[in-house]
N, C-alpha and C positions, 0 to 999 in steps of 0.2 A: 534590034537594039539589045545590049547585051546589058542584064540587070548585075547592079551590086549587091555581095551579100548586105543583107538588111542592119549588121552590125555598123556596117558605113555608112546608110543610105540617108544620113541626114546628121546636122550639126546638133540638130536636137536631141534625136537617140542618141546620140555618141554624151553630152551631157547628162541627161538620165542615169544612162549606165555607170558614167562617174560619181555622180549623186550618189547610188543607190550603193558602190563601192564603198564611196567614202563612208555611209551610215553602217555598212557592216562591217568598218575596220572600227569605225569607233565604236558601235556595239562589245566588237572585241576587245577594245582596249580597256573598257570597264569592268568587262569580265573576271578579265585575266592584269598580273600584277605587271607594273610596267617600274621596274626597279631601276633601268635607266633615267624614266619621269622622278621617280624617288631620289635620287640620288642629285639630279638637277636642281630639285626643289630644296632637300636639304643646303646644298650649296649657296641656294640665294638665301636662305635663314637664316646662316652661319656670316654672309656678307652683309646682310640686316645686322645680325648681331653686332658685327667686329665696328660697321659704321655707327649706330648708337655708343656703342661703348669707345669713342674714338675720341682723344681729350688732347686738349693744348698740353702742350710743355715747356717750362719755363729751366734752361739750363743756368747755374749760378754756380761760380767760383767766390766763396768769399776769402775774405781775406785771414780770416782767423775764423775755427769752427766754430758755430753758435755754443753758448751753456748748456743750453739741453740738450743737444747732439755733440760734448766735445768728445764723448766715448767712440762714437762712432758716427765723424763726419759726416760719411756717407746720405746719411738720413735730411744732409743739407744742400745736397747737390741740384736734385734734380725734383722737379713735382711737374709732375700733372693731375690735370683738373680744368676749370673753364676760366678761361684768362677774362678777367673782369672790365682790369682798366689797363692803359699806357699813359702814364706822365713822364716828366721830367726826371721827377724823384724817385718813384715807384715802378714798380709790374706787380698790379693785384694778380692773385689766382685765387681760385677757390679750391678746392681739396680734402683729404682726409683730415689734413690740420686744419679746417677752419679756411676765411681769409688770411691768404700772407702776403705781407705788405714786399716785396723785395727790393733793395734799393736797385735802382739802376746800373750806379757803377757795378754790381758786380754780378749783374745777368751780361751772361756769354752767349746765349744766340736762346731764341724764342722760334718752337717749331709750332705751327696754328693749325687749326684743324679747317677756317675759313675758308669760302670759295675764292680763290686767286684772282679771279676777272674782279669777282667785287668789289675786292680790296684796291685793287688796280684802277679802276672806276670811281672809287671813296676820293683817293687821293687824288684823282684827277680835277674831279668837282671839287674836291676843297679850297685846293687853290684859286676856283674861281670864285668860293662865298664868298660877296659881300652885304646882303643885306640881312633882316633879321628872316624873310621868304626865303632864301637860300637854307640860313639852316635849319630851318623846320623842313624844308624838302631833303636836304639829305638826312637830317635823321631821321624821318621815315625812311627812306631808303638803306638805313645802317639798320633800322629795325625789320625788315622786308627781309634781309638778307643774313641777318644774325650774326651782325658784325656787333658785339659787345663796345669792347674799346672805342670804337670809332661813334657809338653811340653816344655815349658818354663825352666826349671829347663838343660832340654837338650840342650836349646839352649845359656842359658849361659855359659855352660860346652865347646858349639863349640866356643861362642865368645873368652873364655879366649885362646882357641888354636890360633884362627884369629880374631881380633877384628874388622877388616875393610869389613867383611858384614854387609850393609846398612841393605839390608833385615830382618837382624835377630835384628839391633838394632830397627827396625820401629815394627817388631814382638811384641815387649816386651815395646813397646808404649812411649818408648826414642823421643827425638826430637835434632836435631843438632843445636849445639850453637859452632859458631865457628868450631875451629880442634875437639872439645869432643862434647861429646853426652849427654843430662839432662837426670836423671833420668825419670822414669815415674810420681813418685809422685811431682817432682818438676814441671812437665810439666801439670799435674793434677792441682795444685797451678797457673799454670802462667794464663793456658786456663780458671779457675775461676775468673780472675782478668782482663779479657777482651782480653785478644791471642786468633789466631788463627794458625791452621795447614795447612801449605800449602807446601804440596810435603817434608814433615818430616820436615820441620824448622818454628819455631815459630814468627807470625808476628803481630803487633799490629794491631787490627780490627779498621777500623774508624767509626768514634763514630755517631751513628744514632738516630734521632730524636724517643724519645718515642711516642708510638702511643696511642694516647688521648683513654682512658677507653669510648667502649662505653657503654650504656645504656642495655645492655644483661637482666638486669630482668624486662624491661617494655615490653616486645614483648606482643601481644595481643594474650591471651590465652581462651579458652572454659572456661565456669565454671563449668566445672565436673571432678573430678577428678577421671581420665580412671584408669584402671591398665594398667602399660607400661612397659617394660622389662629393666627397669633401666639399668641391664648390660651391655644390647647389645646397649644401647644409649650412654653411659660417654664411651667404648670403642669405637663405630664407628663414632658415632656424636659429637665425644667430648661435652659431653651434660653436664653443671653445675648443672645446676638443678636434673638430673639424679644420678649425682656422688654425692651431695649433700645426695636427700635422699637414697643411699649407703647407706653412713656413718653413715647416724645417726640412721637410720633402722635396722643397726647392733651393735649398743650401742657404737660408739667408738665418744668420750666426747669431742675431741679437733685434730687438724691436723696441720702438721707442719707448714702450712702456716696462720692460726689461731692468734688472740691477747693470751695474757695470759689470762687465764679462761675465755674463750669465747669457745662457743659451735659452732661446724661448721656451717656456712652461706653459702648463694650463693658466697659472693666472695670470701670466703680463699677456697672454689674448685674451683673457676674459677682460683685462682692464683696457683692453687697444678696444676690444669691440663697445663697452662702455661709453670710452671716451670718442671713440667715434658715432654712436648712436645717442649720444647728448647732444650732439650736432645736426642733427634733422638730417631727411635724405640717406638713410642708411648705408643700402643698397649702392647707389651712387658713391657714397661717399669708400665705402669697402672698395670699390672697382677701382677706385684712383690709386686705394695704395695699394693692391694687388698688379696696376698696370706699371708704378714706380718703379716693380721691382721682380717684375717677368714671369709673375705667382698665375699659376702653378707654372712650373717651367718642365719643359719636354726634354725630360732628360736623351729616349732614345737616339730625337733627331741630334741634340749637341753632341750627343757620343760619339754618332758616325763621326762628327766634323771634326772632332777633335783627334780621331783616328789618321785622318786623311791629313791633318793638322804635323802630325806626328812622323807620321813617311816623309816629308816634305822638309821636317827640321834635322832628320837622322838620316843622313843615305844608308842605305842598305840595310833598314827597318823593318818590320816582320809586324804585319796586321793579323793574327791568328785568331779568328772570331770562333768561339765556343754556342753550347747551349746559354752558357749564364753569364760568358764573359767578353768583353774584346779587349786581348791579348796584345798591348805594345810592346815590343819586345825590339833590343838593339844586340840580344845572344843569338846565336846558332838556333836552324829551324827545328832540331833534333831536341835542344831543352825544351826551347818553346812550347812545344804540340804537349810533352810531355808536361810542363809547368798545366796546359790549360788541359789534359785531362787529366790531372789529380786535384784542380781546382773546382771541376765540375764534380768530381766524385763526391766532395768531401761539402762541397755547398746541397747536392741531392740528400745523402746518406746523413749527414752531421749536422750543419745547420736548420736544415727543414727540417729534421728528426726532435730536434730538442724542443721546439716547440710546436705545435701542430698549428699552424697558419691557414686559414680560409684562404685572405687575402695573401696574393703574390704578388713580387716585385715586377711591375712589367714591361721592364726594360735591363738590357745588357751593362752590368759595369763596366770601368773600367779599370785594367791593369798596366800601369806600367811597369817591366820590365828592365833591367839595366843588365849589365855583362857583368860591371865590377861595383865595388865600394867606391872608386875614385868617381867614375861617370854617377852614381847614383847619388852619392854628395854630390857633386856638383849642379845635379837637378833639382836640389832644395832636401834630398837627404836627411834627417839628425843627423851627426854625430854619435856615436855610439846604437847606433839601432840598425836591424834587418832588415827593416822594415816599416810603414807608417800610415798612415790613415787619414785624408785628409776631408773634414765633414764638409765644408764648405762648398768643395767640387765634386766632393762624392768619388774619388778616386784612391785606388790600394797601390804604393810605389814600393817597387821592391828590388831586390839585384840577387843576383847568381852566387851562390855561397860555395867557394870553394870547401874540399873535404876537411881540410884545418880548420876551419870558420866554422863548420855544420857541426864537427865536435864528437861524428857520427851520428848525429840524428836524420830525419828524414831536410835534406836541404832547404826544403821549402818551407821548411816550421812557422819560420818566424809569417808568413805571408797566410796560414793558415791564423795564425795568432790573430792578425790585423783584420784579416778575411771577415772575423768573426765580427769586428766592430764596424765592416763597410756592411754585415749584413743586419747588424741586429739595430741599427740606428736608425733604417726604414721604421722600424716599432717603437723603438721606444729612445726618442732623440736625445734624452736627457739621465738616460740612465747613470744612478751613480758609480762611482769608479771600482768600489770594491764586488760591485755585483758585474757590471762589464768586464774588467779583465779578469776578474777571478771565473768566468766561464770562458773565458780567451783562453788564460793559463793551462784549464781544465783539457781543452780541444788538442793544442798544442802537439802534447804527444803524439798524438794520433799515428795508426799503424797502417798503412796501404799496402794489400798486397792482392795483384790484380787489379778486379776492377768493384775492390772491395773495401769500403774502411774502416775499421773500426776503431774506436774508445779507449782511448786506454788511460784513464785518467788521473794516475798517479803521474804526478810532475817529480824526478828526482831530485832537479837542481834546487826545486823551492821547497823540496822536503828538506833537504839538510842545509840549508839558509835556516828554514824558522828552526830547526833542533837548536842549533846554534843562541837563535836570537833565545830560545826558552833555558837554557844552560847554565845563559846571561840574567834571566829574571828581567827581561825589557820585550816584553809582549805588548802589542794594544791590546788592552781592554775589549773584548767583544763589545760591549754595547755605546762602544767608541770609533769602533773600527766601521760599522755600517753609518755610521753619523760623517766621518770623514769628506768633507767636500771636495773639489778638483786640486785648489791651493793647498789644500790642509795635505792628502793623500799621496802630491807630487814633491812636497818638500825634499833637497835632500838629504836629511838627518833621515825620512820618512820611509821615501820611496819603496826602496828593497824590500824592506818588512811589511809593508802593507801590501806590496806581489804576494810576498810567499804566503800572508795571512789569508789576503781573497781566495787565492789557490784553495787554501786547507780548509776554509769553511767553506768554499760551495762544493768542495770534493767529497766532505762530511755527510751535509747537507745528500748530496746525492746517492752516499753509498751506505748511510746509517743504516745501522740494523741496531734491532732492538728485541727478546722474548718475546713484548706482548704484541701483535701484528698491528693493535689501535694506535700505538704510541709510534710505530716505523712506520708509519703511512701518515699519520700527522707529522712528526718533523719532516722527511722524504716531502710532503705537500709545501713545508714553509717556501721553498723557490719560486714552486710553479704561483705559489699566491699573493708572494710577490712582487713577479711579473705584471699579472693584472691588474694589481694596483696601481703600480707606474704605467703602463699601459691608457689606464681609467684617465691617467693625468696625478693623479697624488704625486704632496711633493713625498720626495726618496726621504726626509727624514721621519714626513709624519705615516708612509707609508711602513717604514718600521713597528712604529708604534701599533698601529691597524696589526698586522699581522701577526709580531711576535709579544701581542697586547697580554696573554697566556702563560705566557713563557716565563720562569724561573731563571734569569739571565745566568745564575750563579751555577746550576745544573747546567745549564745547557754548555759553557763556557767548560765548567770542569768537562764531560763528557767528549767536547771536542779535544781536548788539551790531551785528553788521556789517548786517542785514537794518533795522535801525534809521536806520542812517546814509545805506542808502539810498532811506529812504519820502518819497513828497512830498504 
């Protein structure tokens, strides 16, 4: 009889051995790191995540933009949050605003976060309730299933059998006035206007002494700017600053606590976070309007698409993707290559060079490209410009300057000018205008040769504009000229001169010399300090004041004036 080896020789041992495999792979597995398990587990966290943070949406076209968002409709279109109720009248949501009552007529479609069978199931049975057993079985079952609306819907179905449960009217966010009950949205209205609730009746809150604004953007900061997890600060730390650069990191122009055409600051988020943390629910309540409005938003993945976007609208389009850039371009591949390695040069060498940056950008911009002026206006162009900047999209659009046009300068000037505002706006979203383009101005010139660039920061054309304008005896005021807001500095009686001005004091500013080396390393510092103030968040005016708080406006004015008179 012929024996098998002993490995086969029974279904038992043959188990055993797999036993005793299986205990020393997963010995092993403990041992040693299993980045593929990591990487799975992350995944289902991130799926955790996205379903907790997952909200109704209530789409709404109204007819005429509300008063407090008529600056900027937008802010009325769309919410999400947890959809409360469905009437007739109304679609409740809850949200960063509060409850908002929305009329019906003018909600365009309601996206639910609810399970579909349920709702499908809700409605099914509804049609069959008839008794007052019916719908106390379906609203538990609206309750089981986290169907709000539909809960609600049942429990006015019970109040009209019995009106005199408290419970169901405090349900449905009623408050007691007297023998009757106020609706919700009258109660909604009264709680805006200074009530409170106490045990469902509405009572006048006593009136509390404001608390004096403190000084939130002077804290003393590092001068490096880290990379920080912005998110996880405006949500846990209520961070201004953080939430801050959110917003504007993600192109979104204005915020409801905002002036009219003003760009977010440190204080219209400190007054967003405010007024959303008087509202209970923080946290929550932050994530709705962060979701409204696609905060933070990915820039790198929208850039590809907008790339592939771009081939697709231009035949015979040119995707030239750089270190720092992606290159749309409708010229020749010979500009092209050439446009994005002088754009990388001059973003390595010049931009990162002027201020020393921890934090980096960490995604690819982008550039459009055009062949002429005609195609480039016709892409939303200025009139009269090279070039342009657009914050919103975060995009630099530019066109091919023939040699008459360039003037003999390097062709690309004006795109290194605008360059300077797609780069410096990562930092500092709201810089004022005489300190952004008067470092634009400054760049401008720049000298490429190779694969080298350097500085050259005497502007001709706006040295002999301001002689001119000083000839004339019609100068701004230095301690006018840094005061200058968007309106004030774009006018144009303005414009021109406040170019050539910004120019000439931060070209001052950077190239001052002075005998004594204490006094050329103090003003030479005024720029770099105040960067960091606006940085900090100060607004640009008071940030003046901080800085040049020292300064003898009348020296300093004459000194520059005179450095004027002697440029050639």
């Amino acid at each position: 009889m012929r024996r098998e080896p002993i490995f086969f020789s029974t279904k038992r041992t043959l188990r055993c051995w797999l036993v005793a495999g299986a205990g020393a792979w997963l010995i092993l597995a403990c041992a040693l790191p299993a980045p593929g398990i990591d990487r799975a587990i992350d995944r289902a966290i991130d799926k955790e995540k996205e379903k907790a943070l997952s909200f109704d949406t209530v789409y709404r076209n109204p007819g005429k933009p509300l008063e407090r968002d008529s600056i900027n409709p937008i802010f009325a279109r769309k919410y999400k949050g947890t959809l409360l109720d469905l009437t007739s009248k109304y679609a409740v949501i809850d949200s960063w605003r509060g409850k908002s009552f929305i009329p019906r007529s003018e909600v365009t479609r309601i996206k639910r976060t609810s399970d579909a069978k349920a709702l499908e199931l809700f409605e099914k049975y509804r049609k069959r309730a008839r008794t007052h057993e019916d719908w106390v079985k379906l609203e538990k079952f609206a309750k089981d299933k986290g169907l709000g609306p539909e809960r609600r819907a049942c429990i006015r179905q019970l109040l009209a059998k019995d009106s005199s449960n408290r419970e169901h009217h405090l349900f449905l966010g009623e408050a007691q006035d007297g023998e009757g009950w106020l609706r919700e949205s009258d109660v909604a209205n009264k709680l805006e206007r200074g009530y409170k609730l106490v045990e469902g009746k509405l009572e006048k809150k006593p009136e509390v002494k404001k608390k004096k604004k403190s000084d939130f953007w002077k804290r003393p900061t590092s001068k490096k700017i880290r990379a920080v997890n912005h998110l996880k600060q405006a949500l846990e730390k209520k961070s201004a600053h953080s939430l801050w650069m959110l917003v504007c990191r993600s192109g979104l122009l204005t915020l409801p606590t905002s002036k009219p055409y003003e760009r977010p600051g440190l204080r219209s988020s400190q007054d967003l976070i405010d007024m959303i943390d008087g509202r209970g629910n923080y946290q929550w309540r932050l994530n709705t309007f962060l979701a409204e409005y696609g905060i933070p938003i990915d820039w790198g993945v929208i850039n590809v698409n907008k790339a592939k976007s771009f081939l697709q609208r231009h035949k015979g389009a040119i995707h030239h993707e750089t270190k720092y850039y992606h290159i749309l371009s409708t010229c020749d591949e010979e500009t092209t290559e050439e446009l994005g390695r002088k754009m990388d040069i001059v973003t390595k060498q010049i931009y990162q060079d002027l201020f020393k940056f921890a934090e980096k950008i960490p995604y690819k911009y982008i550039l459009r490209f055009y062949r002429d002026a005609g195609e480039y206006h016709k892409n939303g162009g200025p009139r009269m410009a090279g070039a342009h900047y657009v914050p919103g999209s975060k995009e630099l659009v530019g066109y091919r300057r023939t040699e008459r046009e360039a003037e003999g300068r390097d062709p690309f000037y004006s795109l290194y000018h605008e360059g300077w505002h797609q780069y410096f706006d990562f930092y500092i979203p709201n810089s004022p205008r005489w300190f952004d383009e008067g470092f634009a101005e400054v760049i401008s010139p720049l000298v490429i040769k190779g694969s080298r660039a350097k500085m050259n920061t005497f502007n001709v054309g706006r040295s002999n504009v301001l002689k001119l304008y000083l000839r004339r005896g019609r100068i701004i005021p230095l301690n006018q000229l840094i005061r200058l807001n968007h309106q004030q500095f774009y006018r144009p009686d303005v414009v021109g001169l406040a170019y050539a001005q910004s120019w000439s004091f931060v070209h001052f500013l950077i190239n001052f010399k002075h005998p004594k080396p204490t006094i050329q390393r103090k003003v030479r510092a005024f720029y770099k300090d105040y960067f960091w103030e606006l940085h900090k968040g100060t607004d640009p005016v008071e940030a003046c004041d901080i800085v040049f708080k020292d300064v003898q406006f009348n020296t300093l004015e004459k000194a520059w004036l005179e450095t004027i008179r002697r440029q050639r």
